[in-house]
N, C-alpha and C positions, 0 to 999 in steps of 0.2 A: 309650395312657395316657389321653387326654381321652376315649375311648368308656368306659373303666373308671372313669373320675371323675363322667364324666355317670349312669352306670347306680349309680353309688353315688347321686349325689344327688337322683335319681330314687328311689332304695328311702324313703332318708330322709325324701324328702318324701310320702310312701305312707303311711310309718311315721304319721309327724305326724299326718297327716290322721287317717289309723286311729284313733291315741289320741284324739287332739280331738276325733272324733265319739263314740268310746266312752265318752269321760268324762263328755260333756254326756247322750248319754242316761242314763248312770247318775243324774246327777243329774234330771233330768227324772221318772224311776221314782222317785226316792226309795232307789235299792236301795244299800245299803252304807254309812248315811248311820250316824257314828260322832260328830258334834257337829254345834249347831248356833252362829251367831253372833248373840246376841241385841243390838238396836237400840232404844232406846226400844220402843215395844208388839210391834215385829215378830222373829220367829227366823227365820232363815233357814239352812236344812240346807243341811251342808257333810262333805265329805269331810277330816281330819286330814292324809291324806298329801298330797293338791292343797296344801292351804294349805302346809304344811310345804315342800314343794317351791319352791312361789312367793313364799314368805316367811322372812327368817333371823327375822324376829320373832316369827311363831308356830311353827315349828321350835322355837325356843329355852324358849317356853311348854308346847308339847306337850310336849318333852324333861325339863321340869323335875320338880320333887318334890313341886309343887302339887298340891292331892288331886282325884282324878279326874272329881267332882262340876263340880268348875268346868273341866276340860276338854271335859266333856260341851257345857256351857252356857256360853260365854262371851259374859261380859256387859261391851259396850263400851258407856264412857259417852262423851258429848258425838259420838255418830258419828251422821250423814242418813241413815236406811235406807234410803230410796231410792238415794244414792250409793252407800252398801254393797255393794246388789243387784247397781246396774251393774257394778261392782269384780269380786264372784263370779262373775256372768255370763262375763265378758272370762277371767276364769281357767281358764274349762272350754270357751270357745267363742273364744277369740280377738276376740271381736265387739263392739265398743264403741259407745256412739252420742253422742263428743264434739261438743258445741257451745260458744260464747261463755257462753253460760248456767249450765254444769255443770264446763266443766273445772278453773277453779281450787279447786273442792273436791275432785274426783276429785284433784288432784294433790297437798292437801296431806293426804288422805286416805292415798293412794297412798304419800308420804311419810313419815306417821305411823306406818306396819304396814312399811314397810322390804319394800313390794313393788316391782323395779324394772321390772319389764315393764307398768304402768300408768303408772309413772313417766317411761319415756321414750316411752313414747305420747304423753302428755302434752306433755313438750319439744319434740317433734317438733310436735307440732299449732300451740303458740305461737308457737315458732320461727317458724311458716307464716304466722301470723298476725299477726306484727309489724306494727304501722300507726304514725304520726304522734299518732293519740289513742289508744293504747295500751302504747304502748313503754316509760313509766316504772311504770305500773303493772307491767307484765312483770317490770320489772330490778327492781323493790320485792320483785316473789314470788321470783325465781331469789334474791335476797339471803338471804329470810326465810328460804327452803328449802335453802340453802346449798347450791345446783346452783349449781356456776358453769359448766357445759353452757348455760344457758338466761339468765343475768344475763351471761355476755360478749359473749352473740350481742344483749342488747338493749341491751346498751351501744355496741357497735359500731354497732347501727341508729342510736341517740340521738347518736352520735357524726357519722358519716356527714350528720346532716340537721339537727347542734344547732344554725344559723343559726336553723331555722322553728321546731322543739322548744322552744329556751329565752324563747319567746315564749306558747308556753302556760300556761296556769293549772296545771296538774298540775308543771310545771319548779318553780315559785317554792312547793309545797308541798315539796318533794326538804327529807331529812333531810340535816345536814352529812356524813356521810359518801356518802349517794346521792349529793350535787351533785362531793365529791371525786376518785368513782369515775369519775364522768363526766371532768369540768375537767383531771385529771389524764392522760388519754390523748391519746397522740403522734397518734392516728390521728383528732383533733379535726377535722374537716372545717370550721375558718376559716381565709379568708382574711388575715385580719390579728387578733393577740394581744387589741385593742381589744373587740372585740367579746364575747368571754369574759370580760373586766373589766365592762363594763355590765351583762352576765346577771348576777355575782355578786353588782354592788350593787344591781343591780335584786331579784334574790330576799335580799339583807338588809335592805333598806329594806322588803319587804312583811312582817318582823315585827322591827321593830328591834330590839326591847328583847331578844327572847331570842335573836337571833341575833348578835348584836354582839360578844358573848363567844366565840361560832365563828370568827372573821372570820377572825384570825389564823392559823391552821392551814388554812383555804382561803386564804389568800392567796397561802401558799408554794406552791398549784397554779399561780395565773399567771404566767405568764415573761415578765416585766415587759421584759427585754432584748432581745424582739422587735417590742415597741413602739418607734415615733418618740418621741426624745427630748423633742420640741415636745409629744405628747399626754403624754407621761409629767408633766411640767411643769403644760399646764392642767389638765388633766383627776382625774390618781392623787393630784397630791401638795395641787392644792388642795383635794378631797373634805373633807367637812362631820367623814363619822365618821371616815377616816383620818386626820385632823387632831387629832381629839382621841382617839385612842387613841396611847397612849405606847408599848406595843411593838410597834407598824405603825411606829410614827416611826423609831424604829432603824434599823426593817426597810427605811422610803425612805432614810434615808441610807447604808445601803449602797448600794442601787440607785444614788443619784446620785453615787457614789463609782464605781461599776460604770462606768457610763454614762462617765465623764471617763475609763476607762481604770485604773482600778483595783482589783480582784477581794481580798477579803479570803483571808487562809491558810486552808489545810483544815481543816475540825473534826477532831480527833482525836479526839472521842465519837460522831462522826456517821460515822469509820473504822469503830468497833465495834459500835454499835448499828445504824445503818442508816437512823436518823431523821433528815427531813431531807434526804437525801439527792436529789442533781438524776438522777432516771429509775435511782439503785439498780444503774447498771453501776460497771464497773471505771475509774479514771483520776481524774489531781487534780481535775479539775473537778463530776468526780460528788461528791465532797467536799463541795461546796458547800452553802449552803442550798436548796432548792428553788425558792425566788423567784427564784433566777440561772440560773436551765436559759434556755437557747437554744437546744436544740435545732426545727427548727421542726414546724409538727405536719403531718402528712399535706394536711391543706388548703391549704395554703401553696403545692404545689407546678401553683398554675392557670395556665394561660397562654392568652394570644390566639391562637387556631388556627382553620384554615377546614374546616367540615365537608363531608365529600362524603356524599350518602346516595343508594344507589340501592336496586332491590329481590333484593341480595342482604349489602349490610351500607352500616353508616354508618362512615365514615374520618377522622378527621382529622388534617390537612397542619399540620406548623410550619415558616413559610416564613422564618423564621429559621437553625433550625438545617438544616432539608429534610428532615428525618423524618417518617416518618407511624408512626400510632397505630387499633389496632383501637378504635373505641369500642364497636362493636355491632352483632352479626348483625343485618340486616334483612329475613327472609327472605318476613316478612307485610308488607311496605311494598311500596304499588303501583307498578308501574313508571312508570306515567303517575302523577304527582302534584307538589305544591308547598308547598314548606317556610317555614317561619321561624322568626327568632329574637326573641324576646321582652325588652324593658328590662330585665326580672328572668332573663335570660337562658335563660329557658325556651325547646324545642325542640320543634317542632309540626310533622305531616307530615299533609298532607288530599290524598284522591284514589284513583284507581280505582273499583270497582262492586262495592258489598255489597247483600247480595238479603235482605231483613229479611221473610221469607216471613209472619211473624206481624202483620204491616203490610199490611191490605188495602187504605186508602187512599194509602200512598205505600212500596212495596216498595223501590225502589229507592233506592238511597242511597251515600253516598262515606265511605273509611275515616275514620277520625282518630285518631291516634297521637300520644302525648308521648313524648319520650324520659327515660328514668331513669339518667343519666351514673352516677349509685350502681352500681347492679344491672347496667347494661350493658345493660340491655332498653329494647323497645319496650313502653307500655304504651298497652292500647286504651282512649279516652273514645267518649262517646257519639256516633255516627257521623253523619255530614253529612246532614240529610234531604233533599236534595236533589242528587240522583248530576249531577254536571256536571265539565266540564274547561274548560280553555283560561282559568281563572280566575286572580285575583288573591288574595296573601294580606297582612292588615296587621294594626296592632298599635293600640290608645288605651287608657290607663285599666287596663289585664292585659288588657284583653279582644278576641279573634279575629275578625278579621272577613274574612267570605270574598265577594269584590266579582265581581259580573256572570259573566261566565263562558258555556260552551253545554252546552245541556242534552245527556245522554249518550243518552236513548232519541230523545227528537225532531231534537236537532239542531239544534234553536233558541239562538239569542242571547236572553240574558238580561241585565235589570236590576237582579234581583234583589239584594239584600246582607245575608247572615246574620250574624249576632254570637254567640258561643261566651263565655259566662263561666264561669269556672275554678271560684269558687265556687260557684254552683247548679247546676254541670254540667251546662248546658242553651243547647239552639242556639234562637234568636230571631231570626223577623225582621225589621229594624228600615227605615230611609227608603231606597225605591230611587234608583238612578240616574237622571239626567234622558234617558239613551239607552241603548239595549243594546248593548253590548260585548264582544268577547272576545279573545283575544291579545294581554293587555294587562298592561302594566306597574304594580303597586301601592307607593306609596313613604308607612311611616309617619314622619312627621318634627315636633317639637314638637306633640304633642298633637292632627296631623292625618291626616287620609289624603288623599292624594293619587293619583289614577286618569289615567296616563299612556298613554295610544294610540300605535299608530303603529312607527314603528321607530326605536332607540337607537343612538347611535353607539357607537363603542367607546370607551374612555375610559382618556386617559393624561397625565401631566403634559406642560404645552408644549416645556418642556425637556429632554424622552424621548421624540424620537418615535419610537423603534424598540424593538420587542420583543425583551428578552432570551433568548430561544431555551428550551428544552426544559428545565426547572428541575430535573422528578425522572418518570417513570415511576410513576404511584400501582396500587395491586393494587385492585381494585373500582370506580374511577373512573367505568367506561362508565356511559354514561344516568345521572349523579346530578347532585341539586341540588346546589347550593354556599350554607354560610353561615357566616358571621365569628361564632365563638363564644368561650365561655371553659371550658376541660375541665380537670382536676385531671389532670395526667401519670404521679402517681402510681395512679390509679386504672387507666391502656391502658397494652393489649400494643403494642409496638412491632414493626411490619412490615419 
């Protein structure tokens, strides 16, 4: 059966090729050419059955009782000929040549004529290109275009990372219902509800006057019941504009009604219609108004865990519960190398021997890797220019610094000390050492580094001096660093 399944999809894909070549030289010859699609000053010859095939919208044109003058010449307005072309191209050749530049017209081009095969090129490509400074414009166009293929995937991004997001300039332009679409999902990557109430009044204080009137109906997205009663107090109810609007005011004295322990009855409009509603499932509390949800959001679920990271995955241990957690294959992190964790909790791994062959003055060089606790990946930054081990790693200010260490081609001790900043994504290097050092201990602590030699004892409280024996058996554990992080449990596979 699988030799007759393979030998089918081997004919089919024969087939394919066959037609997709035949079709483009037909169009290349010009032979069989039955309409063309005119663009401001340009026509461009087209075959009726291709389009009709690739489109219910010109199918449904071709098919019609419109007189045959205008199916000869079809004249679209407001369309880029250029876009056009690319479009027809990709229909007879599969071949498209999307970039940052072109594709949101291709897509809502694509959109416009009800062609889906340029249309999920498209989502596919976005999808790929989700970043931090493009994410809301994405979920603006999967809205405008009513994909919600392509608006849930950048919601979930904006979700995932709205601690950094809802600090950009592009957040605080978000229409009321963009900011809804967002605020409204479980899978909110904050830590604490607080933080989602600042974003909100931060983007209606950047246009008071017309947003004031939306407030209300954003407001039932935050779930006020998972804030501390003490912020809810300074913070919500002495607010300037919630103070002076009269149906927020209602809306806090339920909450401070909530709060002491008592939940208003079900709406029995909000049974029928659905408005309103806390998350739109089944049960009395879903009843509620939406300012009472408590359910918490996906970010919520971060805890203190020690990471292990060798070079075939990163682990981490809760030495709470004794579970461990996949966080991330790491099958490009060098085995020789040294990690850390960062104040903003970022995770850094530097080490081993990259050959930067395009580098005539200093080829060789050391990896460097951030972790993406989101994606579960390692992601590469610009690599250490100077390939060394037996180094130290510390933290001041965001910024990396990688202390003394021995060189990997000579062997040499070093005094040197690089500094790595996140934003210029550029290694520097700044005042060396007063001696050269290696196997040496790096400790960042208020705002300093400190370069410790020599060898460390082991370290236990006075009151314990024995070791509690064998905790757990970890799977990947051999040769990895260890570091005291904070991981979202919702996001790892548990081992």
């Amino acid at each position: 059966m699988d030799s007759q399944r393979e030998l089918a999809e081997e004919l089919r894909l024969y087939q394919s090729t066959l037609l997709q070549d035949g079709l483009k030289d037909l169009l290349d010859e010009k032979k069989f050419i039955d309409c063309t699609l005119k663009a401001g000053d340009k026509s461009l010859p087209c075959h009726r059955l291709i389009l009709s095939a690739c489109s219910p919208y010109f199918r449904e044109y071709f098919l019609s009782e419109i007189d045959e003058a205008k199916k000869k010449e079809v004249v679209l307005d407001n369309v880029d000929p250029a876009i056009l072309d690319l479009i027809i191209k990709y229909l007879y050749s599969a071949s498209i040549d999307l970039n940052d530049g072109n594709v949101q017209d291709i897509f809502a081009l694509a959109s416009r004529f009800q062609i889906p095969s340029v249309f999920t090129v498209c989502v596919s490509y976005l999808q790929k290109r989700l970043a931090p400074g493009n994410c809301l414009a994405i979920l603006r166009l999967g809205l405008l275009l009513d994909c919600p293929r392509l608006a849930i995937s950048a919601r979930e991004f904006v979700s995932d990372r709205f601690v950094q997001i809802c600090k950009e300039e592009d957040f605080m332009q978000l229409s009321p219902q963009e900011l809804i679409s967002v605020i409204s999902n479980d899978s909110l990557n904050v830590e604490k509800e607080e933080a989602v109430f600042e974003a909100v009044m931060k983007w209606v204080r950047t246009d008071k006057e017309n947003r004031v009137k939306n407030l209300s109906e954003v407001f039932d997205c935050i779930r006020f019941r998972l804030m501390t009663e003490k912020y809810f107090k300074d913070h919500v109810e002495k607010d300037d504009i919630i103070k002076s609007n009269p149906d927020l005011q209602k809306k806090i004295k339920v909450l401070k009604d909530a709060f002491a322990g008592k939940l208003p009855e079900p709406s029995k409009n909000a049974a029928k219609t659905g408005a309103g509603e806390v998350n739109g499932d089944v049960g009395d509390e879903d009843l509620l108004p939406g300012y009472l949800n408590d359910i918490p959001r996906h970010g919520m679920f971060v805890k203190d865990l020690i990471l292990l990271v060798n070079d075939t995955a990163a682990v981490a241990y809760d030495p709470t519960e004794n579970e461990c957690y996949l966080t991330a294959l790491a099958e490009q992190i060098p085995r020789n190398h040294s990690s850390i964790v960062t104040q903003q909790n970022q995770i850094y791994v530097v080490g081993g021997l990259y050959v930067d062959e395009e580098n005539k003055d200093q080829p060789l060089q050391s990896y460097f890797f951030q972790l993406d606790s989101i994606a579960s990946e390692w992601v590469g930054l610009p690599p250490l220019p100077s390939a060394r081990c037996l180094f130290g790693l510390g933290e001041v200010d965001d910024k990396i610094y990688v202390v003394a260490g021995k060189d990997l081609q000579t062997e040499a001790s070093l005094d040197s000390v690089l500094c790595y900043d996140p934003v210029a994504a550029k290694w520097n290097e700044v005042k060396k050492l007063p001696i050269k050092v290696y196997g040496h201990n790096v400790i960042s602590h208020k705002g300093m580094i400190y370069c410790l030699g020599g060898k460390t004892d082991d370290k236990y409280e006075d009151d314990k001096k024995e070791w509690a024996g064998m905790l757990k058996e970890i799977r990947y554990a051999s040769g990895a660093s260890c570091l005291a992080t904070r991981l979202n449990l919702f996001k790892l596979s548990k081992l």
